[in-house]
NUFIVEX-78718 format. One record per atom (N, C-alpha, C, O): x, y, z. Coordinates in steps of 0.001 Angstrom, whole numbers, padded with zeros to 6 digits, always signed. Atoms other than C-alpha are relative to their C-alpha. Layout:
// residues N
XYZ...
This chain:
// residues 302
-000202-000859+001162+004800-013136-008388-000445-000740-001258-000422-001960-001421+000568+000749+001397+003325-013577-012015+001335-000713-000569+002517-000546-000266-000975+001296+000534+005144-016263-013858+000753+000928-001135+001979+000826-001191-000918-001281+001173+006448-013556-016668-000788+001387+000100-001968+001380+000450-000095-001189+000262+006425-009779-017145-001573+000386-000437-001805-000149-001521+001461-000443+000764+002777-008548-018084-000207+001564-000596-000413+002357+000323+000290-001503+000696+002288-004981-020471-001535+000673+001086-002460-000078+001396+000751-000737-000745+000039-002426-018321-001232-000344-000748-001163-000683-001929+001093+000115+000543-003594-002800-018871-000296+000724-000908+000248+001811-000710+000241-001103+001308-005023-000967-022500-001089+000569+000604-001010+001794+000510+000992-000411-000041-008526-000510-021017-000155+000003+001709+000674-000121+002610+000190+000031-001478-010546-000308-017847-000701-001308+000160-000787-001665+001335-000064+001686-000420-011799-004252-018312+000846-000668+000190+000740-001740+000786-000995+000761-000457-008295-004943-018392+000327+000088+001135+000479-000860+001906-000318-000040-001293-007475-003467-015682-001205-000575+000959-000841-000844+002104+000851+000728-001153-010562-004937-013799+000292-001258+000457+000264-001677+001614-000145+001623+000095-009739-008584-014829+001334+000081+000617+001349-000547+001675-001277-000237-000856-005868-007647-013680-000277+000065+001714+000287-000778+002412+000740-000126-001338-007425-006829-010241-000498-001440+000788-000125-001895+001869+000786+001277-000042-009566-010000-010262+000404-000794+000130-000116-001573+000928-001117+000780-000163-006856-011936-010644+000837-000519+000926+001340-001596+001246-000927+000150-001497-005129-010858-007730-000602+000105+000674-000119+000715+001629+001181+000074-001009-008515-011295-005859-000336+001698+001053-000715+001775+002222+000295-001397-000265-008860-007182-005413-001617+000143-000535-001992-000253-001638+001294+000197+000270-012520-006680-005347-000112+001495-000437-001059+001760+000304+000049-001381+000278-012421-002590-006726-001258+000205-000634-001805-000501-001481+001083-000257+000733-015357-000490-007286+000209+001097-001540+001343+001574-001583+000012-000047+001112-015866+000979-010857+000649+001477-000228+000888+001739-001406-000514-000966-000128-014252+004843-009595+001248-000615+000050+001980-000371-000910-001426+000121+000335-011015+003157-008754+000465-000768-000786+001695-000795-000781-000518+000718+000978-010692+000796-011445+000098+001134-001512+000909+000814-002381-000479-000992+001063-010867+004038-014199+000987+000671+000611+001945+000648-000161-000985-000700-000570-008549+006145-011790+001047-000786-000380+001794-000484-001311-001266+001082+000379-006110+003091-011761+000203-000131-001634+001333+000166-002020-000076-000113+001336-006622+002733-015571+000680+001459-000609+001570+001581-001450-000599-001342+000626-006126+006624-016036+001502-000077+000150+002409-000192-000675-001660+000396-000304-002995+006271-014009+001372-000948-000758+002520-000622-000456-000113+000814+001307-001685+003651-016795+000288+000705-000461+001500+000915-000412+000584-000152+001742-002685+005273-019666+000868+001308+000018+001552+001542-000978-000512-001106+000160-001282+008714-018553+001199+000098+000629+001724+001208+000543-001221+000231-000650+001982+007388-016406-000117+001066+001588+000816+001436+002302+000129-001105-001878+000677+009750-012826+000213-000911+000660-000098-002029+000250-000001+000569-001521+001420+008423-009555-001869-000134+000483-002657+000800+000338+001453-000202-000584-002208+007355-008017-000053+000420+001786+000804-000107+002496-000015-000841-001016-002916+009234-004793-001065-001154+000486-002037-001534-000165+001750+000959-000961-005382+006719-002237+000224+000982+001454+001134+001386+002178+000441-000955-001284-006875+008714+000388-001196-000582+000584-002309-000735+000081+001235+000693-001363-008903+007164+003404+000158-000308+000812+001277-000030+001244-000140+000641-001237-009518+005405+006368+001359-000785+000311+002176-000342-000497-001484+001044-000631-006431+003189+007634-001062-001318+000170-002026-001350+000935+000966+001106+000068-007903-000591+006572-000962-000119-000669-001895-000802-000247+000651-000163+001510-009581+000053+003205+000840-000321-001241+000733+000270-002316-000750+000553+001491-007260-001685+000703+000763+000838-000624+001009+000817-001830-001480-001171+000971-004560+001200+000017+001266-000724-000209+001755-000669-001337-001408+000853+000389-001400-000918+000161+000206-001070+000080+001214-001757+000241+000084+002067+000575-002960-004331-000532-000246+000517-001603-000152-000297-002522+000042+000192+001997-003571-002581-004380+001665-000014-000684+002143-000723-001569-001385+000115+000302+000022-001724-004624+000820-001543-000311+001603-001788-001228-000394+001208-000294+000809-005292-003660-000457-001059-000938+000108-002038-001425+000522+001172+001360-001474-006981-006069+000343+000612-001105+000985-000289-001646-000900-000177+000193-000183-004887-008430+001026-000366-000368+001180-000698-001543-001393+000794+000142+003138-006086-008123-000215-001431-000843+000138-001707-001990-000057+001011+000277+002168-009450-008109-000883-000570-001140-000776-001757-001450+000921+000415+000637-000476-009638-010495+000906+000403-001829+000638-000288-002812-000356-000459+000561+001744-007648-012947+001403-000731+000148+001744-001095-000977-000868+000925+000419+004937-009651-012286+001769+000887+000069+002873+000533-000345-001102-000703-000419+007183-006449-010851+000187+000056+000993-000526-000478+001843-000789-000195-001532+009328-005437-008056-000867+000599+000464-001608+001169-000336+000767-000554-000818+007380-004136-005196+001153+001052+000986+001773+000513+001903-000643-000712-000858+009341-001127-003594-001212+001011+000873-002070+001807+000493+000317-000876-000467+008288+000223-000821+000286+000604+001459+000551+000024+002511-000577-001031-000912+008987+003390+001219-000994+000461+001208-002020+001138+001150+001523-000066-001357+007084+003356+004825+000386+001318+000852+001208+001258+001767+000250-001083-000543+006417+007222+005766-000153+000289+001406-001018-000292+002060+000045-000336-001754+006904+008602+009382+000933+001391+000198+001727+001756-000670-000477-001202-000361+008121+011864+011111+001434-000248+000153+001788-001275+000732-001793-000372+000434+012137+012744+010415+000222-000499-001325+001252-000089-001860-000676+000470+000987+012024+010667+007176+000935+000638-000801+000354+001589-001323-000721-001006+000981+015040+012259+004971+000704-000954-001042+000758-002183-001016-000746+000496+001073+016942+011566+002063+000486-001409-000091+000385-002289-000947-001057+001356-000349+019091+008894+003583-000261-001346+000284+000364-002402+000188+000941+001195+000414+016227+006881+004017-000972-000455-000942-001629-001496-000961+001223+000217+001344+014071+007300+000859+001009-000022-000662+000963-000910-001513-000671-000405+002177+016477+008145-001982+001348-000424+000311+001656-001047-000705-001644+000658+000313+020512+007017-001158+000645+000594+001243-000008+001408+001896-000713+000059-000790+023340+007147+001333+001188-000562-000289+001296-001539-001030-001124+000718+000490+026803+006560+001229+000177-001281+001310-000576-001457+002268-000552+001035-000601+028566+003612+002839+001198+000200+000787+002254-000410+000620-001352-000795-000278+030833+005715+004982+001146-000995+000530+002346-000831+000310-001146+000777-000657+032538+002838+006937+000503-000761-001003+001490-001356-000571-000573+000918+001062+033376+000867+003607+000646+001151-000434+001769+000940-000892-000921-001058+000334+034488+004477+002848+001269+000345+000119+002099+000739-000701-000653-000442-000976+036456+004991+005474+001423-000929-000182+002609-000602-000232-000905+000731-000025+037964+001783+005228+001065-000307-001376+002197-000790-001353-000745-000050+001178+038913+002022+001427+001371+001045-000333+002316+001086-001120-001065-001275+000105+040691+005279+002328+001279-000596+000797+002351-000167+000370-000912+000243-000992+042927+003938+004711+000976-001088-000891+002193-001000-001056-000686+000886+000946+043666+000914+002354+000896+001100-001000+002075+001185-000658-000224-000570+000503+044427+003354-000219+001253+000494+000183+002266+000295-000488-001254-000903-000681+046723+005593+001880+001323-000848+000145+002483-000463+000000-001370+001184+000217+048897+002182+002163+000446+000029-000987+001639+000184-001252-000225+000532+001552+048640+001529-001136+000878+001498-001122+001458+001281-002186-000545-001269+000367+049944+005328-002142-000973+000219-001544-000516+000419-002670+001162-000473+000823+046781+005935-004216+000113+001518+000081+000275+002112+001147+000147-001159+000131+046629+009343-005736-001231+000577+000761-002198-000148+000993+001685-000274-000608+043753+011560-003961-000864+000597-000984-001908+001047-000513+000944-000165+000649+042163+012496-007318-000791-001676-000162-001967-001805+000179+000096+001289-000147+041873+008640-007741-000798-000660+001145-001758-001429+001199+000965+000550-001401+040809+007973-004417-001266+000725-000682-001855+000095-001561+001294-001200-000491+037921+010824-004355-000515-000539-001308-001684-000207-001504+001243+000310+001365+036557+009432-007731-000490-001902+000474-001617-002329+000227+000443+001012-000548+036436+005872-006207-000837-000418+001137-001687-001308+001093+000664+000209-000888+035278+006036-003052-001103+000844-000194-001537+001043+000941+001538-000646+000719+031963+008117-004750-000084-000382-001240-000466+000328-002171+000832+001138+001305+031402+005455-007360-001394-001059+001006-001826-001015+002158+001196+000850+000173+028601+002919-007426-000261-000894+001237-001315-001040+001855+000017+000878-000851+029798+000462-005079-000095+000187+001344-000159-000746+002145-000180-000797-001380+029870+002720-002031-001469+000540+000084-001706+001150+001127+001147-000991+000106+026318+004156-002865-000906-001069+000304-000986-001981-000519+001165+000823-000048+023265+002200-001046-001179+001191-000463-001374+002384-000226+001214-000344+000256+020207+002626-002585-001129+000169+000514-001754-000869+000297+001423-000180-000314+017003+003717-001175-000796-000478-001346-000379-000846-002445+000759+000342+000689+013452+003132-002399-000127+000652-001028-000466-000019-002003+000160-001256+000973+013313+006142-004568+000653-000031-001042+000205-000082-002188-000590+000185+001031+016324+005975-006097+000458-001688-001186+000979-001791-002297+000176+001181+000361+016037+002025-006582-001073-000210-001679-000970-001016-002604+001228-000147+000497+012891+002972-008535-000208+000349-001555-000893+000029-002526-000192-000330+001986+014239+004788-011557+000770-000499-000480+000723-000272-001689-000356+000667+000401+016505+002706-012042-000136-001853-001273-000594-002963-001002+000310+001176+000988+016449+000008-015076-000601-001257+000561+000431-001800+000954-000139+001478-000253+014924-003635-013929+000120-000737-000926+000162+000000-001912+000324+000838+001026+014822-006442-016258-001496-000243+000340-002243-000009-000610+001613+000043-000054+011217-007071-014925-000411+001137-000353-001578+000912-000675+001067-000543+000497+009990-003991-015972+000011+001415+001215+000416+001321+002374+000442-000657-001044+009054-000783-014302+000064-000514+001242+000030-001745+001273+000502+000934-001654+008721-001518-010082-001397+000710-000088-001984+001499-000829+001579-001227-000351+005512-000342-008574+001038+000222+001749+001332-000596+002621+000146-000807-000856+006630+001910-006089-001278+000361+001067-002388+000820+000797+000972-000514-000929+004817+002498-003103+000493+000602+001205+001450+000142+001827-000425-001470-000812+005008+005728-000705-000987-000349+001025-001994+000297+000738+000750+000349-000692+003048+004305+002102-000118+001158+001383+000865+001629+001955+000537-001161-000913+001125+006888+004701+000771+001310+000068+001327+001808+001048-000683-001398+000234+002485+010103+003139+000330+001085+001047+001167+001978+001182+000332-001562-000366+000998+012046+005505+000163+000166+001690-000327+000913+002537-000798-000040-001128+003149+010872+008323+000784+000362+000304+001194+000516+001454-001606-000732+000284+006185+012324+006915-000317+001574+000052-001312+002048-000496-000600-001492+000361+007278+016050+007219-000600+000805-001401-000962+000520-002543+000669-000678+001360+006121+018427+005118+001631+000373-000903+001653+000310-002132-001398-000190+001064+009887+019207+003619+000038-000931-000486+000173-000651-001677-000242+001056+000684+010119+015471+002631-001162+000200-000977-000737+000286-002129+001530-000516+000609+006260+016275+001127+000856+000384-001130+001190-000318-002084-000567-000875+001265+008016+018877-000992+001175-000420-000715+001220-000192-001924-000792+001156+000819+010972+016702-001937-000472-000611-001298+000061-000539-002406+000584+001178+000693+008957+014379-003614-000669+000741-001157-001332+000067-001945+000492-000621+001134+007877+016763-006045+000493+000102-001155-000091+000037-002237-001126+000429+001138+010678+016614-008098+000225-001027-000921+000426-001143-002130+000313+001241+000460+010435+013273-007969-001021-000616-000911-000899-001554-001699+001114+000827+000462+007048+012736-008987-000553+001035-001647-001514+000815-002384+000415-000785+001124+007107+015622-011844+001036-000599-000631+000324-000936-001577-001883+000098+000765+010805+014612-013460+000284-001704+000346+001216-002335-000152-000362+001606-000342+010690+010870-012052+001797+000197-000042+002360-000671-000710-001231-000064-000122+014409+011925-011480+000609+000581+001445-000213+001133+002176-000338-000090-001083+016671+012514-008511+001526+000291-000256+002229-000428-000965-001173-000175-000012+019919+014393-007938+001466-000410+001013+001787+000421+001863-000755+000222-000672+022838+012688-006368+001492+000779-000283+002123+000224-001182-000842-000922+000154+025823+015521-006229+001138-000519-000411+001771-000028-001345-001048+000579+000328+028388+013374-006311+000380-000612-001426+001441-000430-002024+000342+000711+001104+027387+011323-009240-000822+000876-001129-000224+000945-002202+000932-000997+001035+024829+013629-011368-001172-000476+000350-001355-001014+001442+001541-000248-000188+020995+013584-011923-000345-002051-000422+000284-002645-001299+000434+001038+000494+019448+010031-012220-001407+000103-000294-002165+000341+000647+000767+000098+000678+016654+009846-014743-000512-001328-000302+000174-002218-000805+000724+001445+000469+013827+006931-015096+000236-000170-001229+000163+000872-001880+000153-000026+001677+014238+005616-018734-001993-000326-000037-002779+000178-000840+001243+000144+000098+010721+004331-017916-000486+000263+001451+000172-000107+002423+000016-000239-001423+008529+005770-014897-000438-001361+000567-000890-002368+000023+000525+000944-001497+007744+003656-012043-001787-000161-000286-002388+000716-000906+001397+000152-000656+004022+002401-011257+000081+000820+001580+000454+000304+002633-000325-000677-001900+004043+005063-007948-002074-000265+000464-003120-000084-000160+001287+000102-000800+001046+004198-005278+000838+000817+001068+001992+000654+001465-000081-000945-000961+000807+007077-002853-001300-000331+001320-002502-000319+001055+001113-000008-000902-001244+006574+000272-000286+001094+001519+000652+001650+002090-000244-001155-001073-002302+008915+003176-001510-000305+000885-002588+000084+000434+001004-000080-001221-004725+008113+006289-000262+001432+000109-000640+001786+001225+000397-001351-000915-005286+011719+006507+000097+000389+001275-000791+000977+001892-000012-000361-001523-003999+012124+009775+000753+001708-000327+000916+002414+000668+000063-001600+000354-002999+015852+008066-000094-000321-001384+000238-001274-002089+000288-000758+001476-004038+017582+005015+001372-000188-000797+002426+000297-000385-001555-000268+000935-001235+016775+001882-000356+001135-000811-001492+001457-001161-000077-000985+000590-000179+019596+000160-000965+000078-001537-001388-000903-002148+001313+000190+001230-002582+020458-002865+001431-000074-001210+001117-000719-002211-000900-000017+000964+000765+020785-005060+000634-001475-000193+001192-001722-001262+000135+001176+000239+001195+017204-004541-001362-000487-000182-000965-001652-000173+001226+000387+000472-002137+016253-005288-000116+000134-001383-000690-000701-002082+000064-000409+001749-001751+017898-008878+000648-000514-000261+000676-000420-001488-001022+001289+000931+000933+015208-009622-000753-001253+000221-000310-002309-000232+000361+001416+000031-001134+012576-008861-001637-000152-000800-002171+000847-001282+001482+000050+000261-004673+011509-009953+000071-000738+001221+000914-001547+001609+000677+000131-001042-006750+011245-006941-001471-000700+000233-002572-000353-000195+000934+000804-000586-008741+008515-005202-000385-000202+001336+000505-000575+002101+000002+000522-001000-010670+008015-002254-000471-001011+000675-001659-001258+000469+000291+001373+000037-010838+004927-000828-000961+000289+001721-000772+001006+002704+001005-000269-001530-013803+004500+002021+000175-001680+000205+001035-002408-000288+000442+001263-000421-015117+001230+003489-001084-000584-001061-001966+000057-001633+000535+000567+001102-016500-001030+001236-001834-000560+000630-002169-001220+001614+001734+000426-000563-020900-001353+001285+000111-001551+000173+001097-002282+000080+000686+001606-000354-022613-004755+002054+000604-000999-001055+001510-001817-000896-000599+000408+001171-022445-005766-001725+001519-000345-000277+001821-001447-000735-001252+000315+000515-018478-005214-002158+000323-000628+000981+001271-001347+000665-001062+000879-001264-017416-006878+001339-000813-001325-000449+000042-002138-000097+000090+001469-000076-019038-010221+000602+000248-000138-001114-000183-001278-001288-000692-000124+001104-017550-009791-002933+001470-000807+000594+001961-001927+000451-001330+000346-000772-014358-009603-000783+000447-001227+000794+001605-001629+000898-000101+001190-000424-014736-012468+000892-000022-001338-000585+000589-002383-000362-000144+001086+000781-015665-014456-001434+001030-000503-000877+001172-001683-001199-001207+000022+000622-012418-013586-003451+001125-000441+001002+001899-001280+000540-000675+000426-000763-010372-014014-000320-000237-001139+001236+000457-001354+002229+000061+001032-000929-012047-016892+001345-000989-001072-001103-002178-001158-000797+000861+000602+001235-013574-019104-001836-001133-000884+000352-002178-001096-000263+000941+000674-000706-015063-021296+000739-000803+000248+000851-001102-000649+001640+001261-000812-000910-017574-019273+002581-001158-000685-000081-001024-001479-001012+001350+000372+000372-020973-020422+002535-000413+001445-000157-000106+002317+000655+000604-001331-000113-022848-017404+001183-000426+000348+001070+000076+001250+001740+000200-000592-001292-025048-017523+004049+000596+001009+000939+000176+002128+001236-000860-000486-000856-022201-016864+006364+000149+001258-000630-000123+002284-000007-000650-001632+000401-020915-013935+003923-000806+000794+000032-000436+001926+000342+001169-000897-000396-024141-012440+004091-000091+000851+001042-000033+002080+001032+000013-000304-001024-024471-012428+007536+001432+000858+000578+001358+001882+001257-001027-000842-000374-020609-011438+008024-000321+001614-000912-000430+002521-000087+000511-001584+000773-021507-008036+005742-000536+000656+000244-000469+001835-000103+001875-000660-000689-024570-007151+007281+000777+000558+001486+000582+001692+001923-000077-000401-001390-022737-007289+010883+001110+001171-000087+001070+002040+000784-001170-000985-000028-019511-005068+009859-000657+000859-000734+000148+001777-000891+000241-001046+000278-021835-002769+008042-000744+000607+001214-000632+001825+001073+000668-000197-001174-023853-002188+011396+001148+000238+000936+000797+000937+001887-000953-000418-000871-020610-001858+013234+000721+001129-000513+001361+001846+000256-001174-000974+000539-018771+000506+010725-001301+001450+000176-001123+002600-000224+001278-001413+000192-022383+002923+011294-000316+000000+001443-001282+000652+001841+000560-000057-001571-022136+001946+015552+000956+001360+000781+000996+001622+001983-000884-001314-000118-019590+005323+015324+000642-000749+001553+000262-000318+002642-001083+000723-000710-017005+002859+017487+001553+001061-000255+001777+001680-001295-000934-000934+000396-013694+004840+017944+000676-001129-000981+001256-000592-001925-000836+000830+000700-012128+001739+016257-000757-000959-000819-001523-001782-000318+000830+000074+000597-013433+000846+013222+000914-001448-000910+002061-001205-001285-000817+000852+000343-012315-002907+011675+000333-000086-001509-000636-000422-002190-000676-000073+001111-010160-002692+008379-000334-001243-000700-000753-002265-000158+000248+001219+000687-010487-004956+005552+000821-001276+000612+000276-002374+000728-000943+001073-000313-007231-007045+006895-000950-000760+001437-001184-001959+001582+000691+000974-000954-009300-007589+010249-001329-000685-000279-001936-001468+000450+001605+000087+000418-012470-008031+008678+000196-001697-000904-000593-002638-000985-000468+001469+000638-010659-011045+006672+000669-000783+000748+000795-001940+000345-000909+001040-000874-008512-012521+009475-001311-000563+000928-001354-001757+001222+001464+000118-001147-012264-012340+011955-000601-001503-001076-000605-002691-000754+001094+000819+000725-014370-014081+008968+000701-001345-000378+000057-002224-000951-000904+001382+000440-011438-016970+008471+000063-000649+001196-000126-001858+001058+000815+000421-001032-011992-017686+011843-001085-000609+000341-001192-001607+001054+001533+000669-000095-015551-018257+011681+000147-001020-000966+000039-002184-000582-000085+001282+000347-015058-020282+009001+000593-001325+000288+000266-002438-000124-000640+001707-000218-012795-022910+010380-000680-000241+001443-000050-001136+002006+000536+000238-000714-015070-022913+013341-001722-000797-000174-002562-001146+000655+000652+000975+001147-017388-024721+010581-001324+000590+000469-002265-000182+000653+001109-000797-000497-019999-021754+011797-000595-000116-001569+000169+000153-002496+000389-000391+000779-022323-021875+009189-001090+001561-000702-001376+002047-001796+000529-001437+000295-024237-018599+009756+000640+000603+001384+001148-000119+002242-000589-000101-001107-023140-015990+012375-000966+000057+000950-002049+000010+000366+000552+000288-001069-024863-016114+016012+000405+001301+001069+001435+001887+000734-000813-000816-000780-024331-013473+019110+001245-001295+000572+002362-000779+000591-000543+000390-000731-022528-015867+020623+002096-000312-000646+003269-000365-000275-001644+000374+000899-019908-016674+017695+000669+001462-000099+001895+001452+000013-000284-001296+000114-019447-012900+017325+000533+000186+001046+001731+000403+000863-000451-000445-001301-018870-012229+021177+001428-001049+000366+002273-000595+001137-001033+000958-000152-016291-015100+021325+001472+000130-000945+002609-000341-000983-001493-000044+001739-014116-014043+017994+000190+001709-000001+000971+002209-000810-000247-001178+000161-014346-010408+018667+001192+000736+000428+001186+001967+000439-001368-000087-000332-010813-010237+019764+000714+000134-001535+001437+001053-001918-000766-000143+001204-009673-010924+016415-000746+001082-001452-000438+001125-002643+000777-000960+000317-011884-008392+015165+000228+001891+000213-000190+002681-000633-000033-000471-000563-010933-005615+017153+001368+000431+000905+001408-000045+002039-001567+000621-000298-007092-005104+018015+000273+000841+001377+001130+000880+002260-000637-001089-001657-007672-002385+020644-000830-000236+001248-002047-000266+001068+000807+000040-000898-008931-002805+023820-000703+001158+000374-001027+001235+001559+001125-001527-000338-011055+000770+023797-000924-000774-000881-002089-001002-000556+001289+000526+001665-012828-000859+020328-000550-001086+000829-001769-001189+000698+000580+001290+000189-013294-004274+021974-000782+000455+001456-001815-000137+001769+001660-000482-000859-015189-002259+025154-000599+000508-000264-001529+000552+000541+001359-000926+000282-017282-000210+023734-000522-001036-000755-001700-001259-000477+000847+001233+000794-018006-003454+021006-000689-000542+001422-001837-000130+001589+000873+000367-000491-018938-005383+024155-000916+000378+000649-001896-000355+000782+000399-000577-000418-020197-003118+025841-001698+000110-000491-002620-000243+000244+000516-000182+001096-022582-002292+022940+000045-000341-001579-000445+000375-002452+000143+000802+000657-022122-004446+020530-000658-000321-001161-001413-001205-000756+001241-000285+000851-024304-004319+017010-000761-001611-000143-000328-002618-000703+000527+001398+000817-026786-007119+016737+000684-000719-000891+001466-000197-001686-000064+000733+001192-026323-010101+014721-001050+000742-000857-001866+001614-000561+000972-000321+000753-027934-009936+011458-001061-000926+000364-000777-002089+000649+000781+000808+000041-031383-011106+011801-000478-001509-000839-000313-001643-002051+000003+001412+001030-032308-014811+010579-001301+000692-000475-001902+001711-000135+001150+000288+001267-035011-015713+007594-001584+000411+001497-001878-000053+002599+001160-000003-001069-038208-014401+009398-000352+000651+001186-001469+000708+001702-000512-000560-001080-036711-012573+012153-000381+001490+000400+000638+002092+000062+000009-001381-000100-037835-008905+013094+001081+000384-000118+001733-000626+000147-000865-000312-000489-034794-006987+013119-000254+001491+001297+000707+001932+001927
């Protein structure tokens, strides 16, 4: 985490150099989106592949900016009790019983045991809540795994940055959240959430930005090598493989080669490391199977 509190970026160089910082290599669409998002307090919407840098920006983010990182990981049944609050029924349970010894009135009770201390917090409601660091950045990770009623939940949330707990009343952000929304598209999100957010889609990064990427997340590359690693994952991300390797594998593969003090890549270094490349065994037969060339050397037909 940053060493103190940092004010949101004013421009879209700030926000680039903010990025840069936290070794996020972004092209020049999501560094104004992210800026708009700033400037106008929306939730940012990332929409793409699974392994394109959606909830490594959230993360830098956080850390580059010097706030809490909350975040809420999307899947089928999610409800209330796991995004936004829950009581503490067995500390409940057990206060009542104390109580009943103790010859506690039951208006008394019933206002105690639905106070503060009985109430766990979810991510949601964690969120609007005051920090001393500052805003959190919120993050709603693979939206579009969750239910469509939780979907529509969140609408409330993301128009009113507020949330009603019955017991207690309405809790209101004094300041909103940084919200990162993400969604593999494994279904269509509602277009009425989409209009609360400003919308980005994040693809696979060309030749140019992945040895960018590498170079930010591996400082010691030999170009060469990053060359050649760029060239071969753009030839694999166009060999229409059912399993296609994400930035995280694409950086765990190429850290590999480097401590194997490979200075350019080879078939042979490729066919040997393609395990860590490749996490499924359908991806890593059809890779060997068919396999994309190395990149050609200096001179080389391809």
């Amino acid at each position: 985490m940053a060493d103190r509190v940092r004010a949101l970026p004013g421009s879209e160089a700030e926000t680039r150099a903010l990025l840069e910082e936290g070794r996020y290599v972004a092209d020049d669409a999501l560094v104004k989106t992210l800026y708009l998002s700033f400037a106008l307090g929306r939730p940012l919407l990332l929409e793409g592949e699974a392994g394109c840098g959606k909830t490594q920006l959230a993360a830098t983010l956080a850390e580059t900016l010097g706030r809490r990182l909350l975040r809420l990981q999307c899947h089928e049944g999610l409800d209330s009790a796991a995004a936004v609050y829950e009581w503490n029924y067995a500390a409940q349970m057990l206060a009542i019983r104390l109580a009943e010894r103790g010859g506690t009135g039951r208006d008394a009770l019933a206002e105690d045991i639905f106070g503060e201390r009985f109430l766990v917090k979810r991510p949601l409601l964690t969120a609007l809540e005051p920090d001393p660091l500052g805003p959190p950045v919120l993050l709603i990770d693979e939206i579009d795994r969750a239910d469509a009623p939780f979907e529509a939940y969140l609408l409330e949330v993301l128009s009113e940055f507020q949330v009603s707990v019955p017991e207690v009343g309405t809790v209101t952000a004094a300041e909103r959240p940084i919200v990162v929304i993400t969604s593999n598209r494994t279904r269509e999100v509602h277009d009425a959430l989409k209009r609360r957010c400003l919308y980005h889609w994040a693809d696979y990064p060309d030749a140019a930005r992945e040895k960018a990427i590498l170079r930010a997340r591996l400082p010691g590359v030999e170009q060469r090598l990053s060359d050649n690693i760029a060239a071969f994952i753009e030839r694999m991300q166009k060999a229409d493989l059912s399993t296609v390797p994400g930035l995280g594998e694409v950086i765990a593969w190429s850290s590999a080669v480097v401590q194997l003090d490979q200075i350019e890549l080879d078939p042979e270094t490729i066919q040997a490391n393609l395990e860590r490349l490749l996490a499924y065994q359908r991806g890593l037969a059809e890779a060997s199977g068919r396999a994309p060339a190395a990149p050609p050397r200096p001179g080389q037909r391809p």
